[in-house]
KOLFI-243823 format. One line per field, with one value per residue: residue in three letters; x, y, z of N, C-alpha, C, O, CB in turn. Coordinates in steps of 0.2 Angstrom, whole numbers, plus 5000, padded with zeros to 4 digits. Glycine has a CB too. Example, Ala and Ser with C-alpha at 12.3 -4.5 7.8 and 13.67 -1.06 7.14 Angstrom:
resn	(ALA;SER)
neast	(5066;5064)
nnorth	(4972;4989)
nup	(5039;5035)
caeast	(5062;5068)
canorth	(4978;4995)
caup	(5039;5036)
ceast	(5066;5064)
cnorth	(4984;5000)
cup	(5039;5039)
oeast	(5071;5067)
onorth	(4983;5006)
oup	(5042;5040)
cbeast	(5057;5070)
cbnorth	(4978;4997)
cbup	(5045;5029)
END
This chain:
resn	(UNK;UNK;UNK;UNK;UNK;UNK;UNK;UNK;UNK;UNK;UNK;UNK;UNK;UNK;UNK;UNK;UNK;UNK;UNK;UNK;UNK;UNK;UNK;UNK;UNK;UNK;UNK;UNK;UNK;UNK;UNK;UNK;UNK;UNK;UNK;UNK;UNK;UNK;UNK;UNK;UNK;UNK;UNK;UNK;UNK;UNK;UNK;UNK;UNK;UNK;UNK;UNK;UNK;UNK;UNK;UNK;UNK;UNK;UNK;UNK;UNK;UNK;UNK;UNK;UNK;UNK;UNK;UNK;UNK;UNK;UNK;UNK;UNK;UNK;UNK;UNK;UNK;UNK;UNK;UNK;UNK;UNK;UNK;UNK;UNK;UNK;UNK;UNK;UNK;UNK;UNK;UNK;UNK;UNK;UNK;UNK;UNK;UNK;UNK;UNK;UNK;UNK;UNK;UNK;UNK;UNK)
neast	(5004;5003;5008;5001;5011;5008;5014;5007;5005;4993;4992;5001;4994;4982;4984;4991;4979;4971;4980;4980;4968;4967;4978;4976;4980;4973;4969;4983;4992;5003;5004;5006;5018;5030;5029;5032;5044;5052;5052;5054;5068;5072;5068;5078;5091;5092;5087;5082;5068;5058;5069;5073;5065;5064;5075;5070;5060;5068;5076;5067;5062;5051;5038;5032;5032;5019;5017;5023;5030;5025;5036;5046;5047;5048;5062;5070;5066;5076;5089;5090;5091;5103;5114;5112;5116;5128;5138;5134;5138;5140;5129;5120;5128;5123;5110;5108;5110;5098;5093;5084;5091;5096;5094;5107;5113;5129)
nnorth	(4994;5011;5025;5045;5060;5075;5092;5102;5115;5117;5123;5135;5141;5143;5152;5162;5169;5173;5180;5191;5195;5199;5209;5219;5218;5219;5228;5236;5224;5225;5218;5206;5208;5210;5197;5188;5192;5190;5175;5174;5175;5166;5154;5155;5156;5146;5144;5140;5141;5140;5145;5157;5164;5165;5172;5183;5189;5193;5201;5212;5213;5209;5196;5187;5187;5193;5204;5213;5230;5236;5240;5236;5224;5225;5232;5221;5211;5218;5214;5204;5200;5207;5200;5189;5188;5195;5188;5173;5160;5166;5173;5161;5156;5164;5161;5147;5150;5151;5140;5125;5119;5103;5093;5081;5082;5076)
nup	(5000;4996;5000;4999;4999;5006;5007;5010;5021;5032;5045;5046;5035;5044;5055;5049;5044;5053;5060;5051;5053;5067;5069;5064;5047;5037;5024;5021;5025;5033;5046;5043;5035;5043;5050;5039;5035;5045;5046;5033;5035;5044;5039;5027;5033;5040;5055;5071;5075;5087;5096;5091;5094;5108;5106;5102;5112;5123;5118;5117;5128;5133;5143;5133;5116;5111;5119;5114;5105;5091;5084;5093;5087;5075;5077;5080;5071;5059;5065;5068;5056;5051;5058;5056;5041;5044;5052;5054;5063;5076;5078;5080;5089;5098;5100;5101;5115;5121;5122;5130;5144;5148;5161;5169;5159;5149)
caeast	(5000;5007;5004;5005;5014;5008;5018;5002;5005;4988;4991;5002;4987;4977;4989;4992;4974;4970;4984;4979;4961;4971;4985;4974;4982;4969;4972;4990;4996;5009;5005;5009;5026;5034;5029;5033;5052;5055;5049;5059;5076;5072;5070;5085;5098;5090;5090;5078;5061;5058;5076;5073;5056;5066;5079;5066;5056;5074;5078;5061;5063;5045;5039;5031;5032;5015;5017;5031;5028;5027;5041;5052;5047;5052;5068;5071;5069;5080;5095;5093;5094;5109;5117;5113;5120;5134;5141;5131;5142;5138;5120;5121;5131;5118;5103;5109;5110;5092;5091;5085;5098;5094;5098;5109;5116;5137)
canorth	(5000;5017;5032;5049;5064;5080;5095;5107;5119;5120;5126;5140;5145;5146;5159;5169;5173;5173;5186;5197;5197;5201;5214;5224;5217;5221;5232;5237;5219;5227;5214;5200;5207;5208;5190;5185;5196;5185;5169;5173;5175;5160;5149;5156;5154;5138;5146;5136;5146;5143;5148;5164;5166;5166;5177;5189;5191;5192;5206;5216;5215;5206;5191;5184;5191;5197;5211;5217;5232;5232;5245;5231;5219;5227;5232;5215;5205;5220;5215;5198;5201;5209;5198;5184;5191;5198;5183;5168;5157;5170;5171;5153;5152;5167;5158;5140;5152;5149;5132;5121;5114;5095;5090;5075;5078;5077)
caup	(5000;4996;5005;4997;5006;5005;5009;5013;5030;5034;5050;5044;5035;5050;5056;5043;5043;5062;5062;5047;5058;5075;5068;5057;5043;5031;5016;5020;5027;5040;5051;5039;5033;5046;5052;5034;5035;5052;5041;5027;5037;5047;5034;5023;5037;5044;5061;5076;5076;5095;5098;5086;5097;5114;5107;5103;5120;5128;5114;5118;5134;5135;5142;5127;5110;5109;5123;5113;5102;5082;5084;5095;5082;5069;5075;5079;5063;5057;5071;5066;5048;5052;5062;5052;5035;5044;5057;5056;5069;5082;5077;5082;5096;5104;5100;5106;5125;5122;5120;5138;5148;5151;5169;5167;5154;5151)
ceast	(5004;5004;5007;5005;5012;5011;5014;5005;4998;4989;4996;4998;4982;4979;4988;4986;4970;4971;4982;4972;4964;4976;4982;4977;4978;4970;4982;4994;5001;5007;5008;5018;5031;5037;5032;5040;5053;5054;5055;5066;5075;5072;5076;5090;5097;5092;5082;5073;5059;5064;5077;5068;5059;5071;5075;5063;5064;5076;5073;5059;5055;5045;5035;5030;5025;5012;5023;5027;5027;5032;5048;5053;5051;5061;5072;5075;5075;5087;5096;5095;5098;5114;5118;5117;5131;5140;5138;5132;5140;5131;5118;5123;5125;5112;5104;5111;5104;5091;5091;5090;5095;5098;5101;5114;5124;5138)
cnorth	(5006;5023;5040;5053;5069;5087;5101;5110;5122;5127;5133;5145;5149;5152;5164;5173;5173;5179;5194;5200;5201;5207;5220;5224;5216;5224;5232;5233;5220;5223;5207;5203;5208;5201;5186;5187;5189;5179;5168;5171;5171;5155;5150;5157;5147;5138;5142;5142;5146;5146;5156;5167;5169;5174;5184;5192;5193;5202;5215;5217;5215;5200;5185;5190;5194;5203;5215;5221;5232;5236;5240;5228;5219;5228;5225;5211;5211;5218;5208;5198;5205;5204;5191;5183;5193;5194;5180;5162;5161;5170;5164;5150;5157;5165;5151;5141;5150;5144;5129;5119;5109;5092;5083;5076;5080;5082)
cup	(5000;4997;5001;5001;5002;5010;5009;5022;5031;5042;5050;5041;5038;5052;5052;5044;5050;5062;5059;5054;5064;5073;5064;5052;5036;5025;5016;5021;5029;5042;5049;5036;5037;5051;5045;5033;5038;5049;5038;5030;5039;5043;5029;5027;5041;5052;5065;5077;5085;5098;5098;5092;5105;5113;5107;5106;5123;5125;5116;5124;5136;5140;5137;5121;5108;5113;5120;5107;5093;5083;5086;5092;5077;5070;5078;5073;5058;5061;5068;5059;5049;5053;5058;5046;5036;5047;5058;5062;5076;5083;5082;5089;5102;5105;5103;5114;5125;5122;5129;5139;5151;5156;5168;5163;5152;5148)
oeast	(5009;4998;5013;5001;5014;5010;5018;5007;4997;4986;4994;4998;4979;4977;4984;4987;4964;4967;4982;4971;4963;4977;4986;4977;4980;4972;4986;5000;5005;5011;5012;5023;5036;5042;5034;5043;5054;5060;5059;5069;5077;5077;5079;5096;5101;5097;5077;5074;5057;5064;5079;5069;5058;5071;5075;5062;5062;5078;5075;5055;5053;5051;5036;5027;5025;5007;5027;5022;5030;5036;5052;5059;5055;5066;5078;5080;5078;5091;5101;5100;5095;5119;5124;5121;5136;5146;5136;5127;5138;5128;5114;5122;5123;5109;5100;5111;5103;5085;5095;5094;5091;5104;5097;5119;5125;5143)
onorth	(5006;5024;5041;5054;5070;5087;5106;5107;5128;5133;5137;5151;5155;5157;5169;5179;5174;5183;5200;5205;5207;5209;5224;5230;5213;5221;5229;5235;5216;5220;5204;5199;5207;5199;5180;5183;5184;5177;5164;5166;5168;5152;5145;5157;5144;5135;5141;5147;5151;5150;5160;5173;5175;5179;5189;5198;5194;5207;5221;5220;5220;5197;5178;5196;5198;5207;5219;5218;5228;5231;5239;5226;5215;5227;5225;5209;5208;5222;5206;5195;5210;5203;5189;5178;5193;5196;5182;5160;5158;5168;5164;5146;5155;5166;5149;5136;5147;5143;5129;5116;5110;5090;5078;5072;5086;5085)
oup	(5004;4996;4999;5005;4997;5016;5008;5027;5032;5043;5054;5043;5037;5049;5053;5044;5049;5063;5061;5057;5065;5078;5060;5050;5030;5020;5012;5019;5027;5039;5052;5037;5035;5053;5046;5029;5035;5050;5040;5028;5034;5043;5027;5024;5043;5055;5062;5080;5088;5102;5102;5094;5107;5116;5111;5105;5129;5128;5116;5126;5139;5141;5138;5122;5103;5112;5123;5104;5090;5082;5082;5092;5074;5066;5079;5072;5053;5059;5065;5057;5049;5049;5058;5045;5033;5046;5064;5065;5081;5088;5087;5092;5107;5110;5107;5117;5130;5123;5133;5134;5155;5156;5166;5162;5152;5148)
cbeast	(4995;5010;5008;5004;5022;5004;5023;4994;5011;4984;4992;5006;4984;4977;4998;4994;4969;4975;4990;4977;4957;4976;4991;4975;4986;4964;4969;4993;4996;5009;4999;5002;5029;5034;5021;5029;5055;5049;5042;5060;5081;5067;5064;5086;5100;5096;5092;5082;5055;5057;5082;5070;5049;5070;5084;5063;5050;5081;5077;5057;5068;5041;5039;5024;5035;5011;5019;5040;5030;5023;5039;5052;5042;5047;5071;5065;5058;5078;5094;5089;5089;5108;5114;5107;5114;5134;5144;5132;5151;5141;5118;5125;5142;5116;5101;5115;5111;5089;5098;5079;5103;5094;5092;5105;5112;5143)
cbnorth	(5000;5018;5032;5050;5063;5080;5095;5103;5127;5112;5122;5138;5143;5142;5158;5168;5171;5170;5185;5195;5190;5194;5210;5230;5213;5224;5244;5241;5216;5233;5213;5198;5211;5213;5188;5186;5203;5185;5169;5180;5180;5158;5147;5163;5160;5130;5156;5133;5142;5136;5145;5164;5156;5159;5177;5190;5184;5183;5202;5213;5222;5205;5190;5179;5186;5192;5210;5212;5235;5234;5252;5229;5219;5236;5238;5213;5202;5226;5216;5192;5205;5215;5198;5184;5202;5204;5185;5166;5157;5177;5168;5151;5153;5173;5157;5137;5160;5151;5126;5114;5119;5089;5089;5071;5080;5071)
cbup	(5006;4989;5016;4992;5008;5003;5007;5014;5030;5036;5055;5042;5034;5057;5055;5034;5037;5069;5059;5036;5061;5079;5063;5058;5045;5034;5017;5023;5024;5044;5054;5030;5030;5048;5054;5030;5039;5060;5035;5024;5041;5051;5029;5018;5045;5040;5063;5084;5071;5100;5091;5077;5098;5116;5101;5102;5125;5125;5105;5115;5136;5129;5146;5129;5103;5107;5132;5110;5105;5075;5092;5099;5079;5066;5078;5079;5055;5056;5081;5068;5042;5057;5067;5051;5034;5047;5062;5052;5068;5081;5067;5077;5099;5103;5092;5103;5130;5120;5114;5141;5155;5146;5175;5164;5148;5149)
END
């Protein structure tokens, strides 16, 4: 029996249009580009999206990313688009401070 695989993101969908609803992202879709900037660089550096997610409330000096301003947002996904472009390995080793620490482990 052969199974076939599809590579739909329903639930990415859900989102996107949750958000435009929730963000006022109606005509001008400002709420969607700058979630879709953050997207972009995340998938073109192949950086950990919960990772990214931590750095951002840490960066914003929130405690979850949706008390954080569009203002903070924005200069956000601009720092990591920076950072990213300019010194990847570092990108990387700041984002891996976020990662849990597993008790146990050598």
């Amino acid at each position: 029996m052969e199974r076939s695989v599809t590579h739909e993101r329903p639930v990415r969908n859900l989102h996107s249009e949750s958000s435009n609803r929730n963000n006022g992202g109606g005509a001008n879709g400002n709420g969607t580009r700058v979630r879709d900037r953050l997207c972009q660089i995340i998938r073109q550096h192949k950086l950990d999206a919960e990772l990214v997610t931590s750095y951002a409330v840490d960066f914003c000096h929130t405690k979850s990313l949706r008390e954080a301003s569009r203002e903070q947002v924005e200069k956000f996904v601009a720092h990591l688009a920076d950072q990213a472009a300019s010194n990847r390995n570092s990108l990387l080793c700041q984002l891996n401070s976020y990662a849990p620490h597993k008790e146990g482990a050598a």
